[in-house]
C-alpha positions as CSV (number, residue, x, y, z in Angstrom):
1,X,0.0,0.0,0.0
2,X,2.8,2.7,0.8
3,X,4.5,1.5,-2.3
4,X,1.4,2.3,-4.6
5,X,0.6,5.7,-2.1
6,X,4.6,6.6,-3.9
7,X,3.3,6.1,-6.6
8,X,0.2,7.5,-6.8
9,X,2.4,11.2,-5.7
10,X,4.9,10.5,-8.1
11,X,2.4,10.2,-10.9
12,X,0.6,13.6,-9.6
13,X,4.0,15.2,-9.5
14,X,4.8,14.3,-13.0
15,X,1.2,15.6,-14.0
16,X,2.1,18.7,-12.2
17,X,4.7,19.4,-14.5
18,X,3.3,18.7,-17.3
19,X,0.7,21.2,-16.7
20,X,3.7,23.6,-15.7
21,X,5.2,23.5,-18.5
22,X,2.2,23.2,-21.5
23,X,0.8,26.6,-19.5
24,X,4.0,28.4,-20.5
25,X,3.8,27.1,-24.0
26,X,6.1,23.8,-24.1
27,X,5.4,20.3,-25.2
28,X,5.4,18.1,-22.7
29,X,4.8,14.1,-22.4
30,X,5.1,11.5,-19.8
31,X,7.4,8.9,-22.1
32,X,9.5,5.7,-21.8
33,X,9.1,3.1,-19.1
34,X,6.0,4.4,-17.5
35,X,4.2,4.6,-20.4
36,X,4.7,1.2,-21.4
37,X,4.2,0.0,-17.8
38,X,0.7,2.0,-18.3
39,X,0.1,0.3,-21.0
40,X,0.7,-3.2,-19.9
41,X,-1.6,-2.3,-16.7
42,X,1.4,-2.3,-14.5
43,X,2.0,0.3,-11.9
44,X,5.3,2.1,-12.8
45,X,8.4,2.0,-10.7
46,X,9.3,5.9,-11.7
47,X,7.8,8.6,-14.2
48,X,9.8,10.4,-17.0
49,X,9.0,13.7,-18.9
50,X,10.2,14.7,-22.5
51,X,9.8,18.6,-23.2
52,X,10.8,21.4,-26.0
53,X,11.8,23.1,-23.2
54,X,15.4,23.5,-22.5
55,X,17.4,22.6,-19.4
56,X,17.7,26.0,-18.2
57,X,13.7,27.2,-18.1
58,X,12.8,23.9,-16.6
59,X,15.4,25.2,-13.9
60,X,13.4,28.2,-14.0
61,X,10.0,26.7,-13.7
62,X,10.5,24.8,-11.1
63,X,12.7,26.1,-8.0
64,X,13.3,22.1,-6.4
65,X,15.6,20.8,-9.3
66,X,18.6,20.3,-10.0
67,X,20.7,19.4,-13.2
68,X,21.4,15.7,-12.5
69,X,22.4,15.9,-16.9
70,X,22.3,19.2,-18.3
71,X,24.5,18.5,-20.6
72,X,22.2,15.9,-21.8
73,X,19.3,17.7,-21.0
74,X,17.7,15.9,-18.1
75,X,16.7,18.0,-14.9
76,X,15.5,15.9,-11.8
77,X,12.4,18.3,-10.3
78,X,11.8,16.7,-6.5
79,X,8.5,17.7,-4.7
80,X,8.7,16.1,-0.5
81,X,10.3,12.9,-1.0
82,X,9.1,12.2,-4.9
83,X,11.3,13.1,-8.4
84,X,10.8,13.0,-11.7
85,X,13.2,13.6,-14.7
86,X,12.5,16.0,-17.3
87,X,14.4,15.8,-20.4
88,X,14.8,18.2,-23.2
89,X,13.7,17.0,-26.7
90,X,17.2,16.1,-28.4
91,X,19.3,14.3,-30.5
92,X,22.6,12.7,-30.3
93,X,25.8,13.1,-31.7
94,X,28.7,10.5,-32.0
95,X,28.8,8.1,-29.0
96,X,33.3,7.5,-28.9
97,X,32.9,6.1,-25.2
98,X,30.1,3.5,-26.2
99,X,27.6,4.8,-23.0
100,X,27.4,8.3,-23.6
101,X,26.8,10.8,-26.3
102,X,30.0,13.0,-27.6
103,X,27.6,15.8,-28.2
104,X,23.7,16.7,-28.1
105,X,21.6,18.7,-30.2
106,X,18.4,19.8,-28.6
107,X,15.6,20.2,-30.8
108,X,11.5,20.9,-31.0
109,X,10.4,17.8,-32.2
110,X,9.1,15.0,-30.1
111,X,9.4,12.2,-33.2
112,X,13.2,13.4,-33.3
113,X,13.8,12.7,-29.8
114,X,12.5,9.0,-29.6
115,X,14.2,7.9,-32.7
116,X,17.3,7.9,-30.8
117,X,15.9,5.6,-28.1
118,X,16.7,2.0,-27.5
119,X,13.6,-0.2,-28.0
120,X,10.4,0.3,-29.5
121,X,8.1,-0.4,-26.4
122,X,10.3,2.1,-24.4
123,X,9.7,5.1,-27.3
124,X,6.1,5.9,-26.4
125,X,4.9,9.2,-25.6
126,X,1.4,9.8,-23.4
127,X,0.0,12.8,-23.1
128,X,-0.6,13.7,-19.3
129,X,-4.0,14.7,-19.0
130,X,-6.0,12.8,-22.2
131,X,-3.8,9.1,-21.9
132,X,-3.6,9.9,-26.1
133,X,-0.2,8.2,-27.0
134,X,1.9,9.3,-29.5
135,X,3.7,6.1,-31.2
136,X,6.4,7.3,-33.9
137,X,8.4,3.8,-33.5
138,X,5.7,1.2,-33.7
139,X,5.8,0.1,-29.8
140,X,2.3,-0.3,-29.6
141,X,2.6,-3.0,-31.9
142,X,5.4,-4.7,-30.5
143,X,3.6,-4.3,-27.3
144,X,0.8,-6.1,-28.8
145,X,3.0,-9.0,-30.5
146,X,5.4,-9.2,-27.3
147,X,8.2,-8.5,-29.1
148,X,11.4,-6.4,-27.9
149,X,12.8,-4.4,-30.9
150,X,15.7,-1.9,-31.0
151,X,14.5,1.5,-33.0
152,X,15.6,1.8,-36.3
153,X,19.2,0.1,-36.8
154,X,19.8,-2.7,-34.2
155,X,23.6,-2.3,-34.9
156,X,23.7,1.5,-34.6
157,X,21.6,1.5,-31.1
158,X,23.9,-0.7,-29.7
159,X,27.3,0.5,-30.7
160,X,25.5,4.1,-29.5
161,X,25.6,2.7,-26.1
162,X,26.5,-1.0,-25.3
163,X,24.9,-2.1,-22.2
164,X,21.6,-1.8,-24.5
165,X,22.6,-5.4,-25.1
166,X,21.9,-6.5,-21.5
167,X,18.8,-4.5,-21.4
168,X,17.3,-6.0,-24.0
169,X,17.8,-9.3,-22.3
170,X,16.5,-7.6,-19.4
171,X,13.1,-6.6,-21.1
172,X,12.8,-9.9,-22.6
173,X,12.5,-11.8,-19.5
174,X,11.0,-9.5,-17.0
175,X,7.8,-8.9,-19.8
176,X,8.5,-12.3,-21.1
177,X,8.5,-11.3,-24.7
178,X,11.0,-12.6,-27.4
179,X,14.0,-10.6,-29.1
180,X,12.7,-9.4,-32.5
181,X,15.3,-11.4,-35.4
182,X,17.4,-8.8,-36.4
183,X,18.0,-7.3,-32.5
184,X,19.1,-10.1,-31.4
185,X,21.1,-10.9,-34.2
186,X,22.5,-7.6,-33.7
187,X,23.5,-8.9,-29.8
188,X,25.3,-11.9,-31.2
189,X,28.1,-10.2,-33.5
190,X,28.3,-7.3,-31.2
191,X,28.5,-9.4,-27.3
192,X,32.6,-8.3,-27.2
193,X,31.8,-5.1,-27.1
194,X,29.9,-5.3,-23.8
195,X,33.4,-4.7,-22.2
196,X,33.5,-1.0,-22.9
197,X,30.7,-0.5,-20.7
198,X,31.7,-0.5,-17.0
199,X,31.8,-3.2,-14.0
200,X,29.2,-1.2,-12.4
201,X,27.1,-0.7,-15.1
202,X,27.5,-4.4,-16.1
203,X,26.7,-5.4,-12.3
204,X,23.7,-3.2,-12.0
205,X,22.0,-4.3,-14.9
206,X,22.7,-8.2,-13.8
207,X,21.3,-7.8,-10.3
208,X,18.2,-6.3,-12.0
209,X,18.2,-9.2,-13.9
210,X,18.1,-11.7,-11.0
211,X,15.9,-9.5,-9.0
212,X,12.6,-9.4,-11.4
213,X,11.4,-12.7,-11.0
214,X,12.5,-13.9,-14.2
215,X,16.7,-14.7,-13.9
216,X,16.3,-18.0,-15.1
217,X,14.8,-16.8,-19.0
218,X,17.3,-14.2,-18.7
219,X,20.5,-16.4,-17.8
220,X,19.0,-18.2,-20.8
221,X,19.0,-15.6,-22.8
222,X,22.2,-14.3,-22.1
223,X,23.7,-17.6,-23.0
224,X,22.0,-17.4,-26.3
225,X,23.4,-14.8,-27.4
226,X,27.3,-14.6,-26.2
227,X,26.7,-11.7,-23.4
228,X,27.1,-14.9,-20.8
229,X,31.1,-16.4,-21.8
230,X,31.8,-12.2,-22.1
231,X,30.5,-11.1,-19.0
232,X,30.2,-14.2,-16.3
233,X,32.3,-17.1,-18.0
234,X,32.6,-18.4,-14.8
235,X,29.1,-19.5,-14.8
236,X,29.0,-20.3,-18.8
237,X,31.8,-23.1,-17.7
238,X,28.4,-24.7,-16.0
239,X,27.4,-25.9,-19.1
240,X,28.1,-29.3,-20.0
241,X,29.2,-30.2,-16.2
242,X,27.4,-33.6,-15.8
243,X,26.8,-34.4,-11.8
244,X,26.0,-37.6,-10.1
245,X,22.2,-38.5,-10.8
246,X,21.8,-40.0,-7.8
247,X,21.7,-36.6,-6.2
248,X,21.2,-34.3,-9.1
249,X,18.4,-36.5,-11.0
250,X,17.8,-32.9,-12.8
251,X,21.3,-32.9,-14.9
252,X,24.0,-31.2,-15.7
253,X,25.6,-28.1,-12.7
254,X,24.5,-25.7,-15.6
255,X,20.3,-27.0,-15.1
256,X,20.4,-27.1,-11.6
257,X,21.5,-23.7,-11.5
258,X,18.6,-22.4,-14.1
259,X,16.3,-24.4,-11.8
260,X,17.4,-22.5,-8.9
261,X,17.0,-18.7,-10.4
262,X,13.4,-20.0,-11.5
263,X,12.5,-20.8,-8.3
264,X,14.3,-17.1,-6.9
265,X,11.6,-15.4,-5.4
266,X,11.2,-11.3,-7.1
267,X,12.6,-8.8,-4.9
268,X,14.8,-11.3,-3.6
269,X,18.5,-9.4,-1.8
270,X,20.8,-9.2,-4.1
271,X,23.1,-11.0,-2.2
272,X,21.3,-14.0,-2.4
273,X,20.6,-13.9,-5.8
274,X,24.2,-14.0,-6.6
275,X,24.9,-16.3,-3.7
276,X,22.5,-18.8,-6.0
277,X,24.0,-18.1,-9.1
278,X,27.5,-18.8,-7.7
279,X,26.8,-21.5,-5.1
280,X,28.5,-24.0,-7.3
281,X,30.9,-22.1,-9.4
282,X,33.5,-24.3,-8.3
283,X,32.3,-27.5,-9.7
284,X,33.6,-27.1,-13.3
285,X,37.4,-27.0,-12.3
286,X,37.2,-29.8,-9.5
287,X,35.0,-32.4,-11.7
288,X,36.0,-35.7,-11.4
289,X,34.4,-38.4,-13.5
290,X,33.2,-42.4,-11.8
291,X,35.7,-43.4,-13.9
292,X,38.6,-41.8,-11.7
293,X,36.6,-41.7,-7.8
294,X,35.9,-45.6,-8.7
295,X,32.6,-45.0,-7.4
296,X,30.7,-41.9,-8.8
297,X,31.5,-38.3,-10.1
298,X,32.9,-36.5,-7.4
299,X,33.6,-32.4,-6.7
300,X,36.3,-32.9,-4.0
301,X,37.2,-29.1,-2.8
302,X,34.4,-27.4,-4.9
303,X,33.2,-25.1,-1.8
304,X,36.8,-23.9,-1.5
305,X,37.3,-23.4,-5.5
306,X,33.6,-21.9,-5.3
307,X,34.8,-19.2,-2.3
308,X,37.9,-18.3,-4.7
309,X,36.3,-17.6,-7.7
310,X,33.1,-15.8,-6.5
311,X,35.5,-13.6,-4.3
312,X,37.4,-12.7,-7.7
313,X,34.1,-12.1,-9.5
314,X,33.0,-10.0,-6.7
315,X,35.9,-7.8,-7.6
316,X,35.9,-7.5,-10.8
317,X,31.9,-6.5,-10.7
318,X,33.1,-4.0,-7.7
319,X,30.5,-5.1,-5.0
320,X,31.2,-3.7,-1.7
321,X,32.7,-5.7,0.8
322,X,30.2,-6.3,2.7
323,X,28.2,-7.8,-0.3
324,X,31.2,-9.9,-1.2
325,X,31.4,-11.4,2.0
326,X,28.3,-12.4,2.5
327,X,28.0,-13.7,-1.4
328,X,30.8,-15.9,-0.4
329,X,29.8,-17.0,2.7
330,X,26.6,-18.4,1.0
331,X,28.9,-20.2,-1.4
332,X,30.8,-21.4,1.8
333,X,28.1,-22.4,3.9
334,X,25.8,-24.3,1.2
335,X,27.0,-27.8,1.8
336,X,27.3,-27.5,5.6
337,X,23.8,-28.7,5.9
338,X,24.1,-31.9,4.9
339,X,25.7,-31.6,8.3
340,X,23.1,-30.8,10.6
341,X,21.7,-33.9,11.6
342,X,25.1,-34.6,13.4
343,X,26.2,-31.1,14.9
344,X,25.8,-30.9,18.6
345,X,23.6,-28.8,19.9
346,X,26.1,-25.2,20.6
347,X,27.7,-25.8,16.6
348,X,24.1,-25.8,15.1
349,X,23.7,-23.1,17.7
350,X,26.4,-20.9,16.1
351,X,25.9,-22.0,12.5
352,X,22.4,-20.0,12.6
353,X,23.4,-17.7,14.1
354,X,25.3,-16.5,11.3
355,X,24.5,-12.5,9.7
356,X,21.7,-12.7,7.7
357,X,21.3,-16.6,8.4
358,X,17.8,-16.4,6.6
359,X,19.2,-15.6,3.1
360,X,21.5,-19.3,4.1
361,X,18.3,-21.1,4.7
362,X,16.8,-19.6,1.6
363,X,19.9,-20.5,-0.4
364,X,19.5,-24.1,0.8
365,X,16.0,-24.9,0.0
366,X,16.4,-23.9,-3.5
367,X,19.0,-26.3,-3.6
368,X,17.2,-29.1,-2.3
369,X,13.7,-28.5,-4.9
370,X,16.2,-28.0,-7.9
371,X,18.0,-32.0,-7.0
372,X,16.4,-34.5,-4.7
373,X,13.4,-32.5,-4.0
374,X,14.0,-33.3,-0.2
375,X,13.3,-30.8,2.6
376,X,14.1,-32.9,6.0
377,X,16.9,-30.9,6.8
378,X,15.1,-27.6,5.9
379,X,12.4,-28.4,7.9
380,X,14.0,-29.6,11.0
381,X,16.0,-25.8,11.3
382,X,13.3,-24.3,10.4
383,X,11.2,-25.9,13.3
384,X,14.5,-25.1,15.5
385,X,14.8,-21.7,15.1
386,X,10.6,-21.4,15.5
387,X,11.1,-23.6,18.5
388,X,14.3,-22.1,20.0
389,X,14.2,-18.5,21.8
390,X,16.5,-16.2,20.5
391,X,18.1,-15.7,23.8
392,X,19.3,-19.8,23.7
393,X,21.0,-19.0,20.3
394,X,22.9,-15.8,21.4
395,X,23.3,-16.4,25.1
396,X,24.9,-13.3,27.1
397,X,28.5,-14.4,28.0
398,X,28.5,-16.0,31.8
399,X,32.3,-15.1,32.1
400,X,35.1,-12.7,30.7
401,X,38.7,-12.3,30.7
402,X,38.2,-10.8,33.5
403,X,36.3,-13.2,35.9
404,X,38.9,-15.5,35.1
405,X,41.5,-13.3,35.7
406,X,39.8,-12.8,39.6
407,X,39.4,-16.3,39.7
408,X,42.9,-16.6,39.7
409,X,44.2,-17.7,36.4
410,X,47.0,-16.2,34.3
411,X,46.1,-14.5,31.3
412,X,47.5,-15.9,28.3
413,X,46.5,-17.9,25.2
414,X,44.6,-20.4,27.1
415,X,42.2,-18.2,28.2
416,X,40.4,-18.3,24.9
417,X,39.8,-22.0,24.9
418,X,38.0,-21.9,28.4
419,X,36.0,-18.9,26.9
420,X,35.1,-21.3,24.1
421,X,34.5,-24.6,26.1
422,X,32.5,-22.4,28.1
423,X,30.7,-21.0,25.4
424,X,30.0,-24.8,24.6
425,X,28.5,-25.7,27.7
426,X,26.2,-23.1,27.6
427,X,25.2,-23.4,24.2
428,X,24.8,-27.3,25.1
429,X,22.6,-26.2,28.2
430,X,24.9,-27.7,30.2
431,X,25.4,-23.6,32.2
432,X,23.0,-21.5,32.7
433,X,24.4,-18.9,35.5
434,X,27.8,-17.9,36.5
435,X,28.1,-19.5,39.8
436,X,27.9,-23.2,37.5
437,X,30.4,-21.1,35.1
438,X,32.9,-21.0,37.5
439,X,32.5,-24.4,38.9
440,X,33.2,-25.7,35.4
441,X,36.1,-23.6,34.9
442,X,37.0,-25.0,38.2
443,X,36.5,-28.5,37.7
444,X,37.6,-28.7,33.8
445,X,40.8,-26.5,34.2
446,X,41.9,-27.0,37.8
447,X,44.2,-23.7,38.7
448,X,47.3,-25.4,40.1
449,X,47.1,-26.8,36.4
450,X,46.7,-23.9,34.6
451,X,49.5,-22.3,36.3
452,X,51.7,-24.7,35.8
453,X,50.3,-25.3,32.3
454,X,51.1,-21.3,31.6
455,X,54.2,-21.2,33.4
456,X,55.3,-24.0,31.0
457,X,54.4,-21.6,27.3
């Protein structure tokens, strides 16, 4: 409800300066992705404006704005805590960096200004107050026939700016609609080229990509057409990986990973996403055939290969660190619950308790309903964590360094393993107060041993 209540404002802010700017003579249309979303009856995430009216006296206009592109003609006018972009009516000029136009030419003419575009669907003008759209491109057609389709020359938008390529993959999954021929030709020959366009850039648009609810026809996709071996090889090496069917009935590392991203619920973190995508990154390069095991195919060391290279993918895509360490922790942690029906009590304890242990669990189901479809270990921490209080999990330390140092022990390197056996205990419910903290201290690591024991290091 708060998310349609944004909405709602941000639409009656865009209307607002439409009205602004037709009352002191301008064009002015709501265009691009909020049309189309309009017109597919979805509620869009943001609203754009394209006016004859330059940079400067939409500065003018409207006192909250700012020139987030002037240079390229787009003004961001803010109203409490909603924005909308305004862009001036232009055409470009020469693109040498492959992202951004060398030059602009601003100009009167709304047809002018969509033709240089990307797709069809996403070159629709609406007028603000009838809902009349103005359709120079033919994306009302290709709305119709569900069809993505570059304007004009496929070849000449992409070279204009490269990471069309991954946005057209994007719009084909997310609306489920197919590549019209000669785009995705286009795609094909020109896939290299995606390296001019930047890690972030390249990052963004894939964590979009997992996010929509659609990664798996989009990792499809990308493999299709060549953008996957240049811009994630590490998980194009999936293909072709076969695993042993007793456990992964569904095929090769390269399926079960599709079957997971199908199963990724939308608006999933992004850390998780990626933490699915990777989870068995390391398989390819550790594969070891029945043939060589003696018994069946075998991944020895794939968790540790996994860690490795999703910690150098994480670099090269420049995630934060914090997002890079938990991506990798999901890729270290996946296979640790086969574990779980044999950890005592205090290492399940602590394995839960991990950061953002949820986006773990989350990771592991999708595991399990993309091989042997069983849950019994999903199910049984599940039903601990519902049954355990959160206090048992993260008990409050009974002693320090410091109670041991009054009890009479020497501080030294010891002291950190009777911290950790007595972290045990309690985690086993063997302590629950400090007096039976200190008696097990006592009795465990008598003090005319532990004297002697640190006179001896």
């Amino acid at each position: 409800m708060l998310s349609h209540n944004l909405e709602v404002a941000t639409r009656a802010l865009a209307n607002s300066i439409c009205n602004t700017l037709v009352r002191h003579g301008h064009q002015a249309f709501l265009v691009g992705g909020c049309v189309r979303d309009l017109l597919l009856g979805r509620e869009p995430a943001d609203y754009d404006i394209a006016t004859d009216a330059q940079p400067t006296t939409v500065l003018q206009l409207f006192p909250q704005s700012v020139g987030v592109g002037a240079q390229f003609g787009v003004v961001l006018v803010t109203s409490g805590g909603d924005k909308v972009e305004v862009a001036t009516f232009r055409r470009d000029i020469g693109y040498s960096d492959g992202r951004h136009p060398d030059e602009v030419v601003f100009t009167t003419a709304a047809k002018e200004d969509v033709s240089r575009r990307d797709f069809t669907i996403n070159g629709l003008l609406m007028r603000y107050d009838t809902g009349e759209v103005l359709d120079y491109v033919g994306g009302q057609e290709d709305l119709r026939a569900h069809v993505v389709r570059a304007i004009g020359d496929p070849r000449s938008r992409f070279l204009e700016d490269k990471l069309r390529m991954l946005r057209a993959v994007r719009f084909a999954a997310r609306f489920g609609y197919e590549i019209e021929a000669r785009t995705f030709a286009a795609i094909r020959r020109l896939a290299r080229e995606i390296h001019a366009v930047s890690a972030e850039r390249i990052r963004e648009e894939l964590s979009k990509l997992l996010g929509e609810g659609a990664a798996r026809r989009g990792f499809e996709l990308l493999g299709e057409s060549g953008l996957l071996e240049e811009v994630l090889p590490e998980i194009a090496a999936l293909k072709g990986v076969p695993q042993p069917p007793e456990y992964h009935p569904e095929g090769d590392v390269w399926t079960h990973t599709l079957m997971m991203l199908e199963r990724l619920p939308p608006g999933s973190s992004g850390t998780l996403a990626w933490g699915v995508l990777l989870h068995d990154v390391g398989k390819p390069t550790t594969f070891r055939p029945a043939a060589v095991t003696g018994d069946r195919i075998r991944f020895d060391g794939h968790v540790e290969v996994g860690v490795r290279i999703s910690a150098e993918v994480c670099k090269r895509l420049r995630f934060s660190n914090e997002q890079s360490g938990q991506i990798q922790a999901l890729v270290a942690n996946h296979m640790k619950f086969k574990d779980v029906g044999q950890m005592r009590t205090s290492t399940l304890k602590r394995f839960v308790r991990q950061p953002l242990f949820e986006e773990h669990l989350t990771l592991h189901r999708l595991d399990c309903l993309a091989s042997h479809n069983r849950l019994d270990t999903y199910d049984s921490v599940r039903t601990f964590l519902n049954d355990t209080p959160p206090e048992e999990v993260r008990p409050t330390r009974l002693l320090t360094g410091d109670d041991l140092n009054e009890m009479g022990y020497v501080p030294g390197p010891k002291f950190q393993t009777i911290l950790q056996a007595l972290e045990d205990a309690q985690l086993e419910g063997l302590i629950g107060t400090k007096s039976e903290a200190q008696a097990f201290v006592r009795t465990n690591y008598p003090l005319q041993e532990r004297r002697r024991a640190d006179r001896q290091e």
